[in-house]
C-alpha positions as CSV (number, residue, x, y, z in Angstrom):
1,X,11.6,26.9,-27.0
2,X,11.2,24.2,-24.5
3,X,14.7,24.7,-23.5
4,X,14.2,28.2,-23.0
5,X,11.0,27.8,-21.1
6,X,12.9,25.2,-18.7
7,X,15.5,26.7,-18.1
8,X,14.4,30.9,-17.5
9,X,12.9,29.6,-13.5
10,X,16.6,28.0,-12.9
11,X,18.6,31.6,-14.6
12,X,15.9,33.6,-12.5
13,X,16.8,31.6,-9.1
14,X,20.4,32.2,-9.4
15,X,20.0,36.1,-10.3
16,X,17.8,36.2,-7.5
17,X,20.2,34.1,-5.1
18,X,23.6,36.6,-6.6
19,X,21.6,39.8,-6.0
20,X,20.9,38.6,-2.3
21,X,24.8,37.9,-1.5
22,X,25.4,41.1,-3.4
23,X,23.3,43.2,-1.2
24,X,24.5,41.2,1.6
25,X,28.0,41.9,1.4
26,X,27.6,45.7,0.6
27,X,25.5,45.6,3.9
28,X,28.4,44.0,5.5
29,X,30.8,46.4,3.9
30,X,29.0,49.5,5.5
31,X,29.1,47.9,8.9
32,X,32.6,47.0,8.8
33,X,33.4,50.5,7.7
34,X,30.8,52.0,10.5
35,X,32.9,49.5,12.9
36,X,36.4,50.9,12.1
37,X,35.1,54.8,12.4
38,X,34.7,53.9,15.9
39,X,37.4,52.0,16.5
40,X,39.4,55.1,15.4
41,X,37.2,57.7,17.4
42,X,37.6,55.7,20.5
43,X,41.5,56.0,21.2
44,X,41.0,57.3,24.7
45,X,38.4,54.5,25.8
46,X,40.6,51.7,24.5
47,X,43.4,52.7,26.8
48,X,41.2,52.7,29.6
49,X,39.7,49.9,28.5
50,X,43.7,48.1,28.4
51,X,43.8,49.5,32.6
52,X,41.2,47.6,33.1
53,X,41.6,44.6,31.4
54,X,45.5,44.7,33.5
55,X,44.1,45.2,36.5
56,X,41.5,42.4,36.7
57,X,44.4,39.9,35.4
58,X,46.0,41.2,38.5
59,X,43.0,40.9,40.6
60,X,42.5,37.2,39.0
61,X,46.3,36.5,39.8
62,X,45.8,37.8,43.3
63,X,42.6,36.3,43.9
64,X,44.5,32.8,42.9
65,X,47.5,33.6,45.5
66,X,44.8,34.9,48.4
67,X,44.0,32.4,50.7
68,X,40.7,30.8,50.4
69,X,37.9,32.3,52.9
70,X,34.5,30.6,54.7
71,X,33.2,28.5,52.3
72,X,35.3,28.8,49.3
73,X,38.1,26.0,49.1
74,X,41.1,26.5,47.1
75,X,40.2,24.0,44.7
76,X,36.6,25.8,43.4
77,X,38.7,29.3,43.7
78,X,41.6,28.3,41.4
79,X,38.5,26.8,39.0
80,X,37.1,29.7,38.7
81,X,40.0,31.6,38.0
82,X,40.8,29.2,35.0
83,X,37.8,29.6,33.8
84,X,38.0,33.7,33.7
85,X,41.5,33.1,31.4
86,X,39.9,30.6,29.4
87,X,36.7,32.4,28.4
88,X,39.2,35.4,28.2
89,X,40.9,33.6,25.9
90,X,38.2,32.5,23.5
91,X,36.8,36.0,23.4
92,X,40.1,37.2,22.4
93,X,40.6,34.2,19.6
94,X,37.4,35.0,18.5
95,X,37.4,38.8,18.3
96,X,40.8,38.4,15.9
97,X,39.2,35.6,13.5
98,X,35.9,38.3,13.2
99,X,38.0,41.0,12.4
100,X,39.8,38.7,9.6
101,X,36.2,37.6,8.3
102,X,35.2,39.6,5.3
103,X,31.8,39.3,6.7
104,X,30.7,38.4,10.6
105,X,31.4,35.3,12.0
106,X,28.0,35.2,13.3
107,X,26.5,35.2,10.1
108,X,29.1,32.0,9.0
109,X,27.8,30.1,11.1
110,X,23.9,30.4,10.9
111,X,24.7,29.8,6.8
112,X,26.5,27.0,7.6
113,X,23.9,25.6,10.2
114,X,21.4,26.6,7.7
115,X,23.3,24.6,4.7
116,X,23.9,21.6,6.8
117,X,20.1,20.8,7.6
118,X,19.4,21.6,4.0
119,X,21.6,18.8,2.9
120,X,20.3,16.8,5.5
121,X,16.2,17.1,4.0
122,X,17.4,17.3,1.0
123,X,19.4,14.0,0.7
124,X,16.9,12.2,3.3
125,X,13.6,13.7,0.9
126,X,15.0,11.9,-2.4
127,X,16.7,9.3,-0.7
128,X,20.0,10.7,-2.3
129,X,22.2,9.0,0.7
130,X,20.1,5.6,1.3
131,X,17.8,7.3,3.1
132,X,14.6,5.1,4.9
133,X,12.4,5.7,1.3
134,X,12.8,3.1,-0.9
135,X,15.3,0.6,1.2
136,X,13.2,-2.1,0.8
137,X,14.2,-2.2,-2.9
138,X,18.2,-1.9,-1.8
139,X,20.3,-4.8,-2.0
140,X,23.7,-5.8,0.0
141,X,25.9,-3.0,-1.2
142,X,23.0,-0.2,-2.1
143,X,22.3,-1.8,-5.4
144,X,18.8,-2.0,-6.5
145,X,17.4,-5.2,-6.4
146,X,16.9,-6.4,-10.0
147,X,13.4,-7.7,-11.3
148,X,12.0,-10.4,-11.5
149,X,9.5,-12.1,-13.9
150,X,7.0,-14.5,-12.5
151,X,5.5,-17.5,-14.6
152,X,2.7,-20.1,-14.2
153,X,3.8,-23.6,-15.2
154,X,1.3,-25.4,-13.3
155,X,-1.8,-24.3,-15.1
156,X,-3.6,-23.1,-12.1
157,X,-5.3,-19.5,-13.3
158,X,-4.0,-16.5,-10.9
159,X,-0.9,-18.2,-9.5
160,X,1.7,-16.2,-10.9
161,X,-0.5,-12.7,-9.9
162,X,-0.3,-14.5,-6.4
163,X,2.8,-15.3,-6.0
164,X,3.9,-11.6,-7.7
165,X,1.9,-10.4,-4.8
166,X,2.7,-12.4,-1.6
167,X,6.6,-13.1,-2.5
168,X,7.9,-10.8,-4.9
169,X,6.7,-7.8,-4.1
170,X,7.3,-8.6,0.2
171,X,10.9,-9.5,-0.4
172,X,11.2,-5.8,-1.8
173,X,11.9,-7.0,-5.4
174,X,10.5,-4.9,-8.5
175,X,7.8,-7.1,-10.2
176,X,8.4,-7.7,-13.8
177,X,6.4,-9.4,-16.6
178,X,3.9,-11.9,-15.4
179,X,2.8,-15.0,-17.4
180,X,2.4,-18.3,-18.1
181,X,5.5,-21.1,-18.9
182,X,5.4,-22.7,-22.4
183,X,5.2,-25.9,-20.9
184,X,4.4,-27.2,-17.2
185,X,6.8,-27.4,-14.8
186,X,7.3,-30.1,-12.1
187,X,9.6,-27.9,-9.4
188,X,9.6,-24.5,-9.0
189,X,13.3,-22.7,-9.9
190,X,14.6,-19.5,-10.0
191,X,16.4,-19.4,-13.3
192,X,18.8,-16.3,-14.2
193,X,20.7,-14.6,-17.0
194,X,24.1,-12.5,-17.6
195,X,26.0,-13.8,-14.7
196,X,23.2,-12.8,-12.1
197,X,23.5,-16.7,-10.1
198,X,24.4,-14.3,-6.7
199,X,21.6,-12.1,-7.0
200,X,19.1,-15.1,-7.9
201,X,20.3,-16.7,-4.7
202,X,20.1,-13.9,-2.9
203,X,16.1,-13.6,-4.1
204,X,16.0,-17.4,-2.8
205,X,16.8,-16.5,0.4
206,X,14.6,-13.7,0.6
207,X,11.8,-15.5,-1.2
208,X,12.4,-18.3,1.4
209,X,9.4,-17.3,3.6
210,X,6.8,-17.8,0.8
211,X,8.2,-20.9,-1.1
212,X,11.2,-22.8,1.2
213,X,13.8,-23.9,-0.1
214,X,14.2,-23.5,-4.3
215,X,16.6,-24.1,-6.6
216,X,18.4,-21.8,-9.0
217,X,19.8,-22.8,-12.7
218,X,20.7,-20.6,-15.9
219,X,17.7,-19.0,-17.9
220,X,16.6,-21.4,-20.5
221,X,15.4,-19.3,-24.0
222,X,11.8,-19.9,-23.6
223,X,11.7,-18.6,-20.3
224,X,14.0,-15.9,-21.1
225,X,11.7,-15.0,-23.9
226,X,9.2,-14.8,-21.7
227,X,10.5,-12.8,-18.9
228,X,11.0,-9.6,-21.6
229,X,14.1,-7.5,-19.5
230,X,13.6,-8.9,-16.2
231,X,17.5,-11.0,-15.6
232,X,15.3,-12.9,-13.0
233,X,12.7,-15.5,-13.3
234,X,10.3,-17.4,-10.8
235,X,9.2,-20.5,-12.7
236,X,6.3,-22.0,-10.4
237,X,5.8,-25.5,-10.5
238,X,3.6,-28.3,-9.5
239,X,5.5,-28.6,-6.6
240,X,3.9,-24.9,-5.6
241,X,0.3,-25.5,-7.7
242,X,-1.6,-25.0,-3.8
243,X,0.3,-21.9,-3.3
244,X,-2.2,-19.7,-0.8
245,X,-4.8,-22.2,-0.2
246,X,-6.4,-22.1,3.1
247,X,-5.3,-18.4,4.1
């Protein structure tokens, strides 16, 4: 039942979305057909319409030959003239490709402009290309940055909350359990597990600011015990017990 009810808005969009091109086309179909009963009644106005097309190449062609008057040098004469063949020339392309079409080219190309800024809100509103939401939780590559656990060995009360705060969290890291160490801890290390020693230096580096300079080593059992999922883990130590005194 859930299924059905979760699915009958998508089956109801796409009926809706076929019915439109439906009625679209068969609108397009009548003015195609309304188009070539025209075409057909208007035998004697195309031939006169093929005169004058002939005669103002020939004007063109002589205008190009004539020698330039007061104020018109040859140069801004023979660029106008190319301009006449050119824009000629893409009326003419353009007329055969829309009578090819099975629908008017006009209308191609507002779908299209219409599908490409679609795509464009659509991938920048769930970030589905690396939009601007959510970078700061990117790493090198487009990889999300990995979490990282945060534990007290220094027995100061709030430290590890702290440090979540000021250095986790402002490198753009996800936050993940936050504790205390089994035992205390003389320098504070980043330990890591499952082959992560590139990410947990890259967290160094960007954890620099907050702490300086720390040093990374495999994830011992207790601490890995204690960091739940998180293949990162920010051991404080005495080294860091005054972390955020005086400001």
């Amino acid at each position: 039942m859930h299924a059905i009810e979760s699915i009958g808005p998508v089956l109801g969009i796409v009926a809706f979305v076929g019915l439109a091109i439906l009625a679209f086309l068969l609108f397009q179909q009548a003015r195609d057909i309304r188009r070539l009963r025209e075409w057909a009644g208007r035998a004697p106005e195309r031939a006169t319409e093929a005169a004058d097309a002939v005669q103002a190449a020939a004007e063109a062609s002589r205008d190009e030959e004539a020698e330039p008057g007061e104020g018109q040098p040859a140069a801004a004469g023979r660029l106008r003239s190319a301009w006449k063949r050119f824009s000629w020339g893409v009326r003419d392309r353009y007329a055969a490709v829309d009578r090819r079409l099975p629908v008017d080219g006009r209308y191609l190309l507002a779908v299209l402009a219409v599908a490409v800024i679609a795509v464009g809100v659509i991938t920048s509103g769930f970030g589905l290309v690396g939009g601007d939401g959510g970078g700061d939780k990117q790493g090198s590559g487009g990889k999300k940055k990995p979490e990282v656990a945060v534990l007290n060995g220094t027995g100061v009360s709030g430290l590890a909350a702290l440090v979540e705060q000021r250095v986790v969290k402002k490198a753009g890291y996800e936050p993940g359990p936050v504790g205390n160490a089994n035992a205390s801890v003389p320098t504070t290390v980043v330990e890591y597990a499952g082959g992560m020693r590139d990410e947990a230096q890259t967290f160094v580096k960007a954890a620099k600011p907050g702490l300086g300079e720390t040093p990374v080593q495999a994830m011992t059992a207790d601490v890995q015990d204690s960091s739940g999922k998180a293949k990162l883990a920010l051991v404080l130590g005495l080294d860091d017990a005054s972390f955020g005194e005086g400001g």
